[in-house]
BALOBA-1460 file (C-alpha; in Angstrom, 3 decimals):
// residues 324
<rec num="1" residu="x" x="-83.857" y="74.625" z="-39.798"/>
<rec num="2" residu="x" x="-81.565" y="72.994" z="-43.034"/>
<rec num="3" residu="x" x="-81.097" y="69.633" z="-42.447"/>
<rec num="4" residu="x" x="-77.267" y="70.280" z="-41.479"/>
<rec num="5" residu="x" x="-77.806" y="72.513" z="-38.625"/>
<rec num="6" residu="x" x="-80.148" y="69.892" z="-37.330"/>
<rec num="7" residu="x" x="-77.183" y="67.019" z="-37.520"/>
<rec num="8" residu="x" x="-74.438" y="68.817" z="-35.464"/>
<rec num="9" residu="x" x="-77.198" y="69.846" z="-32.577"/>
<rec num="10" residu="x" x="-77.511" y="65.958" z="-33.075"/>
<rec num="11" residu="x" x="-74.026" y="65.250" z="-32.223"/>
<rec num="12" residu="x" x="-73.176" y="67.441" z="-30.296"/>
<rec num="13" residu="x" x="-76.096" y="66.530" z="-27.555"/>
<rec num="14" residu="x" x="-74.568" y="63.165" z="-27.908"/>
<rec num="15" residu="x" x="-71.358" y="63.935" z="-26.639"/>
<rec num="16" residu="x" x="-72.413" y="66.831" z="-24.100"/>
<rec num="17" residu="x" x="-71.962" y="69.819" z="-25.703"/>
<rec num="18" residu="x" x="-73.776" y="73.157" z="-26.233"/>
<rec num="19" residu="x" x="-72.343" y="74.772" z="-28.975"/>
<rec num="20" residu="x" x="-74.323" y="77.760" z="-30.354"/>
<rec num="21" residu="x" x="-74.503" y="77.171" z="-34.175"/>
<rec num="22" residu="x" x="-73.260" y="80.959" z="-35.766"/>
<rec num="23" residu="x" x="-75.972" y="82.702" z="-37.977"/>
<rec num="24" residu="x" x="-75.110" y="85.603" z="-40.431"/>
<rec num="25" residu="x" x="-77.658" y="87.513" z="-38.081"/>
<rec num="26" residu="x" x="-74.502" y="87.298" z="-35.043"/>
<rec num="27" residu="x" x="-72.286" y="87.961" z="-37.812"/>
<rec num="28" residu="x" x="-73.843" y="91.385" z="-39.006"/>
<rec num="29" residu="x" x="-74.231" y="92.369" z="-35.177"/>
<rec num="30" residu="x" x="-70.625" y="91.767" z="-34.702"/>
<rec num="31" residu="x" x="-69.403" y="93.754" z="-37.694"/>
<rec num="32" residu="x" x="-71.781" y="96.756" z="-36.670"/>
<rec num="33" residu="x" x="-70.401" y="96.655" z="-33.216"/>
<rec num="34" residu="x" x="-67.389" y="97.036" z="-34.743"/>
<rec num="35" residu="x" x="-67.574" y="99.466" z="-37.238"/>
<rec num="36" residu="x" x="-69.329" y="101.893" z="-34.292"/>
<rec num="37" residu="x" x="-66.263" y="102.042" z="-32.471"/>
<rec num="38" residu="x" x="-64.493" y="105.312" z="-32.686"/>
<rec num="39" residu="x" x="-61.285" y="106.294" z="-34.879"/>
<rec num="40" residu="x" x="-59.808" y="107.257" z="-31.896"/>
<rec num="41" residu="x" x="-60.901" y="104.272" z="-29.957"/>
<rec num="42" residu="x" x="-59.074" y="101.754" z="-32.656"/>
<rec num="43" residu="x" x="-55.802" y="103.651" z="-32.131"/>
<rec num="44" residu="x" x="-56.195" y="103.408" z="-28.552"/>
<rec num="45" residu="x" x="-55.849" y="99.814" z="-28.770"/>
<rec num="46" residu="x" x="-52.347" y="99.904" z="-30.519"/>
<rec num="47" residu="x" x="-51.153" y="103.070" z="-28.931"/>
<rec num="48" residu="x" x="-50.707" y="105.170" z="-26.121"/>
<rec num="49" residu="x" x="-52.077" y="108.568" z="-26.348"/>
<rec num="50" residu="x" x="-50.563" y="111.358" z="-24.049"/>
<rec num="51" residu="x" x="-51.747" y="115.150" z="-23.534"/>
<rec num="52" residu="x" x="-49.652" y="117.944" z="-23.250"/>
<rec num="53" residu="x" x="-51.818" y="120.998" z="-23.483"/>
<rec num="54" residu="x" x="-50.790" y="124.716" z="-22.293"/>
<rec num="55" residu="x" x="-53.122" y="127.083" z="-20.963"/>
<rec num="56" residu="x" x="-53.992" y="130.494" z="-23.077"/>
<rec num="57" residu="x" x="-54.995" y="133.345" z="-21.888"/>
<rec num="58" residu="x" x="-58.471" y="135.258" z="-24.120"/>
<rec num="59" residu="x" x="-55.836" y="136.135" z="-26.380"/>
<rec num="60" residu="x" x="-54.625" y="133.400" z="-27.235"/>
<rec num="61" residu="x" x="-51.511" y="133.727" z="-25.538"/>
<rec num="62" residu="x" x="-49.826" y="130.964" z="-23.399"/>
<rec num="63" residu="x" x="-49.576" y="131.235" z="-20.109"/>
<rec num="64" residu="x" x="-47.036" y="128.337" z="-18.847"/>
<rec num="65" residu="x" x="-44.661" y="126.820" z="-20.944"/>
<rec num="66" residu="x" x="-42.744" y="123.766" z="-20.720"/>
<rec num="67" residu="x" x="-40.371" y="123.539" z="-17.273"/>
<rec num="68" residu="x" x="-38.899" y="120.541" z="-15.074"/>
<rec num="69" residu="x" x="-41.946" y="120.107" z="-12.878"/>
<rec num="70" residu="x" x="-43.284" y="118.290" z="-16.296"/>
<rec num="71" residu="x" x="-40.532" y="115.945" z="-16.522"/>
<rec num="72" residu="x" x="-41.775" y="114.708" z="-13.111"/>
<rec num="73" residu="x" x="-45.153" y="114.529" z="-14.068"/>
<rec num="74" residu="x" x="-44.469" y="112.405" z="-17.184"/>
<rec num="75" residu="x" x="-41.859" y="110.264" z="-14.996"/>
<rec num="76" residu="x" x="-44.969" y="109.613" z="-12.435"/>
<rec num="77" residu="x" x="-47.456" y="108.935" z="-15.165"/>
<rec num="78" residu="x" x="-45.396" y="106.264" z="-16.484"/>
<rec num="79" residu="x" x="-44.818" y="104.905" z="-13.313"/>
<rec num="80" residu="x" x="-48.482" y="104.840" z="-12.327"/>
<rec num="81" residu="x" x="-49.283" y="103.290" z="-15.979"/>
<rec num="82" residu="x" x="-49.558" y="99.862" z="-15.754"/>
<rec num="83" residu="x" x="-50.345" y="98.897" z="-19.099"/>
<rec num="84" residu="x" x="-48.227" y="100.330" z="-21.947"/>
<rec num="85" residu="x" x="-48.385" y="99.864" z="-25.652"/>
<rec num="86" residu="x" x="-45.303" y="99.995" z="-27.961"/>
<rec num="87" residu="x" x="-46.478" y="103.216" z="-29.730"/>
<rec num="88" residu="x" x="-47.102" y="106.747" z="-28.707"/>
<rec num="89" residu="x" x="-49.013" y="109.717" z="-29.672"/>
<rec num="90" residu="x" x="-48.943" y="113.299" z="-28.014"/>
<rec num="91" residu="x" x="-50.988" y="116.059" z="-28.737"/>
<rec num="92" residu="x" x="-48.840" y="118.470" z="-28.092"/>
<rec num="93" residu="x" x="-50.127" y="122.695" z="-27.989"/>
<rec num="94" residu="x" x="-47.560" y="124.957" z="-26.815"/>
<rec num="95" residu="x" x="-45.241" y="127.683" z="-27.197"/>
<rec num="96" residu="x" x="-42.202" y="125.802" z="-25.847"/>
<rec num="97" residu="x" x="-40.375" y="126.428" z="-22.644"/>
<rec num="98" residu="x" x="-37.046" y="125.043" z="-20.469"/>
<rec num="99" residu="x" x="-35.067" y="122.883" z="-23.334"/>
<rec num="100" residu="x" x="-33.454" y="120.810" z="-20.847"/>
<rec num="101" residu="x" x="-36.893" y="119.825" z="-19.382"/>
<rec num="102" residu="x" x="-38.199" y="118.980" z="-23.319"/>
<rec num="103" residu="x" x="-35.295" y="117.155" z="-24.038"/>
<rec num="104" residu="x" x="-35.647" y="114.933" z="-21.124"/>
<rec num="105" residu="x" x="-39.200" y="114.453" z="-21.304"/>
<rec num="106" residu="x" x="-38.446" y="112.694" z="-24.476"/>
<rec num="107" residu="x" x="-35.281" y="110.760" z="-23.318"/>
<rec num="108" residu="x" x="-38.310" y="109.077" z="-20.403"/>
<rec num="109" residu="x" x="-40.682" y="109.032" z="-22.821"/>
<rec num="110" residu="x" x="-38.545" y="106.639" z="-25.240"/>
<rec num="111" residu="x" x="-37.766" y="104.002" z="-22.008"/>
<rec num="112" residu="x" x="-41.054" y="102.998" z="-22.840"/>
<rec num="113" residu="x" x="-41.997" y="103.811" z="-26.481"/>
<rec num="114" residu="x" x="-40.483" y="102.228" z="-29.568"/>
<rec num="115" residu="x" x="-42.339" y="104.660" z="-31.849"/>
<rec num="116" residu="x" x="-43.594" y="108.349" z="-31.011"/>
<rec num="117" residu="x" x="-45.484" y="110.542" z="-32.887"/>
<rec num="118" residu="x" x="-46.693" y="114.279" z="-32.561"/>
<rec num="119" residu="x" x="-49.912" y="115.705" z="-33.332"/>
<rec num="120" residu="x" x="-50.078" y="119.742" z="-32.988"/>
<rec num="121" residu="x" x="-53.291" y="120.839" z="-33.401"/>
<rec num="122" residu="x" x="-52.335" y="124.529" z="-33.589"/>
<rec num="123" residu="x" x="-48.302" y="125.050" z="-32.037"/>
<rec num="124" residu="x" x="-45.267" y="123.068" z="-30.914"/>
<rec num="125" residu="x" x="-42.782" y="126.331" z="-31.220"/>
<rec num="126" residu="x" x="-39.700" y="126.471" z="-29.744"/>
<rec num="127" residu="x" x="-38.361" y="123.325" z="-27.354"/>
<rec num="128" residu="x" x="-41.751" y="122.191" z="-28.665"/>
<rec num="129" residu="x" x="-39.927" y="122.191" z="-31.792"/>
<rec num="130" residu="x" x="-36.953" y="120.323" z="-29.798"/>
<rec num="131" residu="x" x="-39.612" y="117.643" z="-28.534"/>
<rec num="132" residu="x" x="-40.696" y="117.094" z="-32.489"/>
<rec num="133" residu="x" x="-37.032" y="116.534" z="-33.743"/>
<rec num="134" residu="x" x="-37.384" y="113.691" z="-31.113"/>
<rec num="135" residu="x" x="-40.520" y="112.068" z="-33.216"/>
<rec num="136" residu="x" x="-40.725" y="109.339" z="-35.447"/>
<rec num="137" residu="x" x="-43.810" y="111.098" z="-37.450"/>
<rec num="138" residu="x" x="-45.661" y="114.482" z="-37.171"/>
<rec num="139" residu="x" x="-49.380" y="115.350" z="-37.986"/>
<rec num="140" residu="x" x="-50.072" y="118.869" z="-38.990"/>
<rec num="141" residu="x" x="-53.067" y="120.649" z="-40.190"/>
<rec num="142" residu="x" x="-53.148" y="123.663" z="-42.152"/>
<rec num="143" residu="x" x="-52.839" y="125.858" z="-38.867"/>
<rec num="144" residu="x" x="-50.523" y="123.727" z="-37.353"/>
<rec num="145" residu="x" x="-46.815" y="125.748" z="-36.898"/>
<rec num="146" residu="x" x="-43.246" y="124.645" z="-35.396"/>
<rec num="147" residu="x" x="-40.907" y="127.448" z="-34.583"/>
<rec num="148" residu="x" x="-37.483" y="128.238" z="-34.976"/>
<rec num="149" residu="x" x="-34.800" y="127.043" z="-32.235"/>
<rec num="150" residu="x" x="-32.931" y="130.336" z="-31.447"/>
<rec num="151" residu="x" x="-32.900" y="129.668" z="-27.912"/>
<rec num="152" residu="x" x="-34.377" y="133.145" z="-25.782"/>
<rec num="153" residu="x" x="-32.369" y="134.434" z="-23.021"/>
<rec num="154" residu="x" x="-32.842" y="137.178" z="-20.269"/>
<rec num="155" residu="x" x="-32.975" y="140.426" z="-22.142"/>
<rec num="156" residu="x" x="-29.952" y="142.082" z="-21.150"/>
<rec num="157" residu="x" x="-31.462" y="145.464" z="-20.303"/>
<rec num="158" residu="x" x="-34.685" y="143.505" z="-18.694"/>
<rec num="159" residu="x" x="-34.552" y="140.893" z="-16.409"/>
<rec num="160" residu="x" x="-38.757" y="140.048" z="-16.720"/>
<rec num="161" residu="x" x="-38.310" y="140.132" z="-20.622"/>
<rec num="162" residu="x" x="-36.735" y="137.611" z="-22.826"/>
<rec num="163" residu="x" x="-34.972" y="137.559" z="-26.177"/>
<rec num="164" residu="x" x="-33.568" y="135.496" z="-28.967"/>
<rec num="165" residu="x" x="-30.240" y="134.184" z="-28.116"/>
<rec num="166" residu="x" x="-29.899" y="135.173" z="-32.172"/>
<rec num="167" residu="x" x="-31.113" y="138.735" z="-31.827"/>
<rec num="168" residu="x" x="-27.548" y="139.669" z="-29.441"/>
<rec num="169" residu="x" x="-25.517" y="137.484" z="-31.643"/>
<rec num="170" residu="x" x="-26.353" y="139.137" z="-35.279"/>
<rec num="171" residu="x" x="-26.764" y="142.867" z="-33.264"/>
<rec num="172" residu="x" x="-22.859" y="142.536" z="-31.816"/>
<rec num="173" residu="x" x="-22.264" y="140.291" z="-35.616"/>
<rec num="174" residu="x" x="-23.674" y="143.368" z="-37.584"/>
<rec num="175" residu="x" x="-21.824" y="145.955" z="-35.517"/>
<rec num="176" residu="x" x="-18.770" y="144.263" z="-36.187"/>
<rec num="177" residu="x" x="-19.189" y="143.391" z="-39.838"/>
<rec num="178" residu="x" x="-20.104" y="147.263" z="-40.418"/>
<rec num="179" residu="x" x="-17.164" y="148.602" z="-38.553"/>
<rec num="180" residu="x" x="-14.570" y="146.284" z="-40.713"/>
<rec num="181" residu="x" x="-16.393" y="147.369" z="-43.883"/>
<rec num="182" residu="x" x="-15.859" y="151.306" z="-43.073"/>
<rec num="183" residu="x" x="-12.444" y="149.993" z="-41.958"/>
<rec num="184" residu="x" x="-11.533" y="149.383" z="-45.740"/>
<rec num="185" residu="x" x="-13.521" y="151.720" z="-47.122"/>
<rec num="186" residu="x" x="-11.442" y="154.185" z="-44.671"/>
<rec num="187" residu="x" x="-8.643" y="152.822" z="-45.976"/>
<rec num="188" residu="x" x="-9.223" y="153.317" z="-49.808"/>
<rec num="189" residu="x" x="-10.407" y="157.069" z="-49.344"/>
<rec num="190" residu="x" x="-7.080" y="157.569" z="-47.445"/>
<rec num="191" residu="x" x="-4.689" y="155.617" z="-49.899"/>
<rec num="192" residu="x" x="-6.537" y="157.613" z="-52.854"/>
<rec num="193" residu="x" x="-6.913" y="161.325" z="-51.182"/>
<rec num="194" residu="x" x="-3.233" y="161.629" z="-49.937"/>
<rec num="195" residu="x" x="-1.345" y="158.918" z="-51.361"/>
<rec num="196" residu="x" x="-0.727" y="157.456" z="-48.250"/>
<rec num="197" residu="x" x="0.822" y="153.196" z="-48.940"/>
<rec num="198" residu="x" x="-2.055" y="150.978" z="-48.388"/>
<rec num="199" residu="x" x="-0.754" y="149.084" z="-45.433"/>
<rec num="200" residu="x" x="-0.412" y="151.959" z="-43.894"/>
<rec num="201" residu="x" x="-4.154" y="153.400" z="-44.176"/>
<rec num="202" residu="x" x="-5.260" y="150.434" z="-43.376"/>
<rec num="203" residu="x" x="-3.741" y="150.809" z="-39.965"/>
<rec num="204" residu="x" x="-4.938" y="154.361" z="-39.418"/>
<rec num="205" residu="x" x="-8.131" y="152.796" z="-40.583"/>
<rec num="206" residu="x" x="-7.678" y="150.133" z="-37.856"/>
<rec num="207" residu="x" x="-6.806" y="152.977" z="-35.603"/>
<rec num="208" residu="x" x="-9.552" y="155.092" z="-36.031"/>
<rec num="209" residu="x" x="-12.393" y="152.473" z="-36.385"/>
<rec num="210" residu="x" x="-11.419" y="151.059" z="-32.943"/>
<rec num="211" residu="x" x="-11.924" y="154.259" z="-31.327"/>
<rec num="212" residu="x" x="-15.714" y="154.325" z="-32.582"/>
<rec num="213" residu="x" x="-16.254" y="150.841" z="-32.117"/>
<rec num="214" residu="x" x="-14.765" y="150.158" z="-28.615"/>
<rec num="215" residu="x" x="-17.438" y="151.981" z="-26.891"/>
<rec num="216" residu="x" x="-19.958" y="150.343" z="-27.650"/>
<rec num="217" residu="x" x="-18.821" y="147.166" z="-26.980"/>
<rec num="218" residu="x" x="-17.821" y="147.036" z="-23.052"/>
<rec num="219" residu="x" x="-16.982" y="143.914" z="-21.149"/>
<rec num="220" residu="x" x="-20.350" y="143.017" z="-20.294"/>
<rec num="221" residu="x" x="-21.720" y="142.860" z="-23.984"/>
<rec num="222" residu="x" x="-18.450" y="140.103" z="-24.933"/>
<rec num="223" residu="x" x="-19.732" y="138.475" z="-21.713"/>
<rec num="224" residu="x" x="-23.791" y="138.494" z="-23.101"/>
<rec num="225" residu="x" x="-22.320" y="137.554" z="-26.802"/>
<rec num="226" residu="x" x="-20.676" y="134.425" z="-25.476"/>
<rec num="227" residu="x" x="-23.524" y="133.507" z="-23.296"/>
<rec num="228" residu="x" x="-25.758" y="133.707" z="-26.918"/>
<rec num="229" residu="x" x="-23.148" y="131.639" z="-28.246"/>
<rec num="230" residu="x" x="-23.279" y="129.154" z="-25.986"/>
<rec num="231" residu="x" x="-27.389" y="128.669" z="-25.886"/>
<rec num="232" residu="x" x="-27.560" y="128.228" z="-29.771"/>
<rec num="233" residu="x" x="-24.811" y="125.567" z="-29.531"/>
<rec num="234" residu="x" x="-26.594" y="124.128" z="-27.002"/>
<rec num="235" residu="x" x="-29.791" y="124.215" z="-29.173"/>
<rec num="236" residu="x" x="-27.451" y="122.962" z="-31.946"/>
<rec num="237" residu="x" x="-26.002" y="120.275" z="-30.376"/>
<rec num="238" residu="x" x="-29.682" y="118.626" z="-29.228"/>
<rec num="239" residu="x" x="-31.660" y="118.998" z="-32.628"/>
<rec num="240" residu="x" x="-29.230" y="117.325" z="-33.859"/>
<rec num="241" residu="x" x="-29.465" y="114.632" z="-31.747"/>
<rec num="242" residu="x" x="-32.575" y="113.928" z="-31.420"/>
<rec num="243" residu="x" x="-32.580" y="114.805" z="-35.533"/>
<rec num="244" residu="x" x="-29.741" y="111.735" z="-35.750"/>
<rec num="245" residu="x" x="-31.663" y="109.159" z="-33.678"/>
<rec num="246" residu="x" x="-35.252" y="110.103" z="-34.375"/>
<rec num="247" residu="x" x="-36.920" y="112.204" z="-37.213"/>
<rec num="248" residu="x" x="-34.478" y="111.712" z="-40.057"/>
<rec num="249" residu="x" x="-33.445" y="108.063" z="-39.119"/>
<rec num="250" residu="x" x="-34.738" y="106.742" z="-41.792"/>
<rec num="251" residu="x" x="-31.967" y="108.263" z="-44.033"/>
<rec num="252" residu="x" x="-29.221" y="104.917" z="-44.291"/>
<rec num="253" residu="x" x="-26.828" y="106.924" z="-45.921"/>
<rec num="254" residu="x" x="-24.720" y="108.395" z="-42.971"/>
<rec num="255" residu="x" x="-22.543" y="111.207" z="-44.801"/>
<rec num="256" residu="x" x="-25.349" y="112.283" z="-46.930"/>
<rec num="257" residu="x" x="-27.860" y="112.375" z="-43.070"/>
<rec num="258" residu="x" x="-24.911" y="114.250" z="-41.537"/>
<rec num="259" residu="x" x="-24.745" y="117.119" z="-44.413"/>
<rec num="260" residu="x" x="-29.148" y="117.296" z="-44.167"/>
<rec num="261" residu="x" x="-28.914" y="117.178" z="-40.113"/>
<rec num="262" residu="x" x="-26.341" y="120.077" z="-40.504"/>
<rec num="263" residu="x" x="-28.669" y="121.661" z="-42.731"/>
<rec num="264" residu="x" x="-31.556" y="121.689" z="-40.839"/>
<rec num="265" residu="x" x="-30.324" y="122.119" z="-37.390"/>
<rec num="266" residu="x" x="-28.471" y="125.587" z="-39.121"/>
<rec num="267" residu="x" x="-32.060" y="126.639" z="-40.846"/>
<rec num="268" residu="x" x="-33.598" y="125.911" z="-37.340"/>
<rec num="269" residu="x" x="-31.540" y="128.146" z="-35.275"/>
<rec num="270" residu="x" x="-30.059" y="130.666" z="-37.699"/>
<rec num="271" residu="x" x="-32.183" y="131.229" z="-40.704"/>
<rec num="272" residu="x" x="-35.437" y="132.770" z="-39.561"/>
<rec num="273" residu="x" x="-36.323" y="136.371" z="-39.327"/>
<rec num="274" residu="x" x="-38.083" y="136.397" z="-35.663"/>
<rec num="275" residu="x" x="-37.782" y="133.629" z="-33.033"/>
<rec num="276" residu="x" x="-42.193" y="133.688" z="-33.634"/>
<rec num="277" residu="x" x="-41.724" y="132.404" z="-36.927"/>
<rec num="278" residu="x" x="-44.836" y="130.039" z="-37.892"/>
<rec num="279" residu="x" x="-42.639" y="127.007" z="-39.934"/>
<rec num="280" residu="x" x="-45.361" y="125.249" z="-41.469"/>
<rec num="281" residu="x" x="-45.828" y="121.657" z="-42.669"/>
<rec num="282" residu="x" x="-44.858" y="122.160" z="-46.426"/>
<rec num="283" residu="x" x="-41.224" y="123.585" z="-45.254"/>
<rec num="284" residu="x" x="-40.991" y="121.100" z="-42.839"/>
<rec num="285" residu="x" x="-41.320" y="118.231" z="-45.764"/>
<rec num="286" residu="x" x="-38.512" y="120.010" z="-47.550"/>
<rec num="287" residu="x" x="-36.073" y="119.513" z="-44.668"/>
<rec num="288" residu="x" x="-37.193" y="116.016" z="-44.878"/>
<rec num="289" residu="x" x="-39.562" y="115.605" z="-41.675"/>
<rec num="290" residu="x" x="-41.964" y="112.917" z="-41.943"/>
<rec num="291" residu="x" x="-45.439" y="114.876" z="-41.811"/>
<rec num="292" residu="x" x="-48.800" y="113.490" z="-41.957"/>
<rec num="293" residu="x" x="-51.805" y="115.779" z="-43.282"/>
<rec num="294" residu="x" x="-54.545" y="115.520" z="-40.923"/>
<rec num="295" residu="x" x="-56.672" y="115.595" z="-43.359"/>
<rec num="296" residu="x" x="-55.463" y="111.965" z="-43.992"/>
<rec num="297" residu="x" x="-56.214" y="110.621" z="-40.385"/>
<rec num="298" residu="x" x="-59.125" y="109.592" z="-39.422"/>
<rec num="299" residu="x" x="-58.949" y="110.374" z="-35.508"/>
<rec num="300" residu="x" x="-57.577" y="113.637" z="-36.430"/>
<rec num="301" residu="x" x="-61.287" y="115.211" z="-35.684"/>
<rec num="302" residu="x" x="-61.275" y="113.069" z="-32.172"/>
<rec num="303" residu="x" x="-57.923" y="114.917" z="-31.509"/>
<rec num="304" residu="x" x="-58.808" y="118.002" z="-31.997"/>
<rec num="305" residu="x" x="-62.120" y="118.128" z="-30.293"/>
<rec num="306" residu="x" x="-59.641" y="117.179" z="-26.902"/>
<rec num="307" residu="x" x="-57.740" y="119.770" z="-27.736"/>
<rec num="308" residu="x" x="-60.408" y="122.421" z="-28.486"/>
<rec num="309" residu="x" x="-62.187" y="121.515" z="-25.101"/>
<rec num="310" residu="x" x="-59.220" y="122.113" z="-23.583"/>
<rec num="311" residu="x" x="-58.084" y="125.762" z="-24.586"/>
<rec num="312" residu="x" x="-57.042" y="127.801" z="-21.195"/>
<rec num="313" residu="x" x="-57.865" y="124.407" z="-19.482"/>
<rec num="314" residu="x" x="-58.513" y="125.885" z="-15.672"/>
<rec num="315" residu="x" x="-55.421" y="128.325" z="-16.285"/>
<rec num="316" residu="x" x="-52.961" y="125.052" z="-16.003"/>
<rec num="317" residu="x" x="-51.192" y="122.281" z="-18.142"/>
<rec num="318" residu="x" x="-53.168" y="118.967" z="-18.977"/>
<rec num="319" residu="x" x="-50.400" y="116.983" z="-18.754"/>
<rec num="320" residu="x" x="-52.415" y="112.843" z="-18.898"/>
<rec num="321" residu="x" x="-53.176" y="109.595" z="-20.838"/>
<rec num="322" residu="x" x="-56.494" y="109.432" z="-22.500"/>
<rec num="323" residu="x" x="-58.339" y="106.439" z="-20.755"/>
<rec num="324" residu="x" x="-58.719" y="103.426" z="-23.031"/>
């Protein structure tokens, strides 16, 4: 034993204490105990980390989607949690659902959380979408997808179907913009054939247009048009929201965040071919969402073995916190 170690057991028996004298053998212990604790484990001790995994069916099609009975399970969860860090992380699988109910999972969700970020391990489309426009961060692999927000409706000729809010709009929008093309094409063949002044073949064009056209749009279509209206407005009006207080935050210069919120909530909801859409990471980074590789985090492979457990979980949700 050196001849220093020997003096403070010395004094320290003098004046009553035990004190165990640290060796680089407790040191090395220490450090391995610590470097065997998980990825995972290390963010659990900064951050929450809440599931929110839809079942599929063997085709890999979901079965439930987002709806209000999941507000009251997060609501209770939070309740019931009696220890809460300042950060959050979902893991978040699902083909979206009630927008309302998305919406105001994240409005409870931010009572308690400063800072929320999204992992999707495969799909957050549609009001999962809405939920990641109410993130701070996302983490996306190369098979992770968003979705557009073209908010789906009750198919007009189906009740048990559903369609894009988008798909009525640029049907009735097409329609019209076809009928007032052939409307001044009428016109010119009419002006040019017989002479006829142009203000006047324009209103036999007028005429004779509306008599084809009319038909096919009855009362009931105006009344399904303005009910599409209203849902992407809707849709509009919340991405950009949650866009505003969330996702792009970090932009300080208010006009120039107002013209890329406008942009983005418009390429959301009107730019994309089919309301399935995969929008992956790369285009996301262009409309200036924050978006984390997983390649780059090192729980990633800890998320997605939860969430590859838990494919089809029992036919239901897995709506919980991961235990500490």
């Amino acid at each position: 034993m050196a001849k220093e170690e020997k003096q403070i057991i010395e004094n320290n028996s003098k004046n009553g204490v035990n004190e165990k004298i640290p060796n680089n053998e407790d040191s090395a212990q220490n450090k391995k105990v610590e470097e065997e604790i998980s990825p995972l484990k290390k963010l659990l001790k900064k951050s929450d980390v809440l599931l929110m995994l839809y079942p599929k069916d063997i085709n890999g099609n979901f079965s439930a989607s987002i709806d209000p009975e999941d507000e009251i399970s997060i609501y209770k969860l939070l309740k019931e949690k009696k220890e809460k860090k300042k950060e959050l992380l979902i893991l978040l699988d699902t083909s979206g659902g009630n927008v309302y109910s998305a919406v105001k999972i994240m409005d409870t969700l931010r009572t308690q959380y400063n800072q929320i970020n999204i992992a999707i391990p495969q799909e957050a489309k549609s009001s999962g979408t809405m939920m990641c426009c109410g993130a701070n961060n996302l983490i996306m692999s190369s098979i992770s997808e968003l979705g557009p927000l073209d908010k789906p409706m009750i198919h007009p000729n189906d009740e048990t179907a559903r369609i894009s809010a988008l798909d009525i709009i640029k049907s009735i929008d097409g329609m019209l913009d076809t009928a007032q093309q052939r409307e001044k094409d009428f016109a010119k063949e009419v002006n040019n054939d017989f002479g006829i002044p142009i203000k006047q073949s324009l209103q036999l064009a007028s005429e004779s247009i509306s008599k084809l056209i009319s038909p096919m749009l009855c009362r009931e279509d105006v009344k399904i048009y303005n009910q599409a209206q209203r849902l992407l407005v809707i849709a509009q009006k919340y991405a950009t929201e949650l866009l505003d207080a969330h996702m792009l935050k970090y932009i300080d210069r208010k006009k120039l965040k107002e013209r890329i919120i406008d942009m983005t909530t418009r390429q959301l909801i009107w730019a994309y071919p089919d309301h399935s859409f995969a929008i992956r990471r790369d285009e996301l980074r262009e409309w200036f969402f924050i978006v984390k590789n997983s390649e780059d985090v090192d729980y990633w492979d800890e998320l997605w073995d939860k969430f590859y457990q838990n494919i089809g979980y029992k036919n239901s949700k897995l709506i919980k916190f991961l235990d500490n």
